[in-house]
C-alpha positions as MATLAB code, in Angstrom:
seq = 'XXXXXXXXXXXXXXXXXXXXXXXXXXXXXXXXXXXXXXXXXXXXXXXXXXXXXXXXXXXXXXXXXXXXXXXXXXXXXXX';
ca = [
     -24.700   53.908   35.053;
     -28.270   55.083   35.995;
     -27.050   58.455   34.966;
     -27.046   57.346   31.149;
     -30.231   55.608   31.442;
     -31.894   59.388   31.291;
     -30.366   60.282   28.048;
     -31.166   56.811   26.917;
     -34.318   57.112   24.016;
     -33.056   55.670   20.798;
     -32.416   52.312   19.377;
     -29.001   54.379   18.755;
     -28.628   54.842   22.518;
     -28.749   50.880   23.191;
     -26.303   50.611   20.233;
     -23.882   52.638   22.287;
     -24.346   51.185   25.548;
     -23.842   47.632   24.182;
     -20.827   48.923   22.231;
     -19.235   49.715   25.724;
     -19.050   45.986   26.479;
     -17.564   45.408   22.789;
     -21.122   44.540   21.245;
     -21.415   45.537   17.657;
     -24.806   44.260   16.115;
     -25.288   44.296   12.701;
     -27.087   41.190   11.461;
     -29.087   43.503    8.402;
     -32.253   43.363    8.379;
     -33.796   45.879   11.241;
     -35.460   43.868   12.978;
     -33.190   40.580   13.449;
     -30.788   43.580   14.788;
     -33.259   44.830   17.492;
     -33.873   41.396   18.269;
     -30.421   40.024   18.880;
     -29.892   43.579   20.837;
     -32.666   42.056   23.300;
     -30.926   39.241   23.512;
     -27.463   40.705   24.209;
     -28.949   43.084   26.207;
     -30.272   40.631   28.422;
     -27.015   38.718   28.627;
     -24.943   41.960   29.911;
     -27.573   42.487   32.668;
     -27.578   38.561   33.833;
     -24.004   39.229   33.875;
     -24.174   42.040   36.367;
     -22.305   44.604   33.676;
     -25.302   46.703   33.889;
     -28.127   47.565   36.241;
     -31.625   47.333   36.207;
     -33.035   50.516   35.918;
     -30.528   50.393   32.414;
     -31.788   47.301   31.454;
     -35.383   48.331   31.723;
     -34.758   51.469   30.010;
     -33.332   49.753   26.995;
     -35.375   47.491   26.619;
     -38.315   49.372   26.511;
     -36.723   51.060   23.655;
     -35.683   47.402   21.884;
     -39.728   47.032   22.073;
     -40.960   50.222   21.053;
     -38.559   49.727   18.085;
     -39.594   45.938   17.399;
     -43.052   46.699   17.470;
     -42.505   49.288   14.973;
     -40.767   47.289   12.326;
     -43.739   44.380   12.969;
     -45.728   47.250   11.970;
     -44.245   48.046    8.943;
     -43.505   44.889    8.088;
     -47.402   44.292    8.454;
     -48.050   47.062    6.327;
     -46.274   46.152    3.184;
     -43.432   48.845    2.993;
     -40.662   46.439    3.833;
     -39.377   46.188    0.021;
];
């Protein structure tokens, strides 16, 4: 698996890998999904399905993209 974790850089990316263990997440509002990904995520690696270097790698990206929607939540554009 540590082959996918270079062409992982998206939130997209984590979608996918979840999606291989039959994770859909779709809650809809951005940033409940990315957190519930984190969570998920971090049940699939306590359950050995992935390995670390994949779970670091994704969840880096979980929170780039979290602290992204905080910003624009803090910043008034969230409608």
């Amino acid at each position: 698996m540590s082959e996918d974790v270079n062409k992982m850089e998206t939130l997209y990316d984590v979608q996918q890998l979840l999606k291989q263990f039959g994770i859909y997440v779709y809650v809809g509002k951005r940033i409940y999904d990315i957190e519930l990904m984190q969570i998920e995520l971090r049940n699939v690696y306590e359950g050995r399905l992935i390995d670390k270097e994949t779970y670091l790698q994704a969840w880096r990206i979980l929170k780039r993209e979290h602290h992204i929607e905080e910003s624009r939540q803090e910043g008034g554009t969230n409608g």
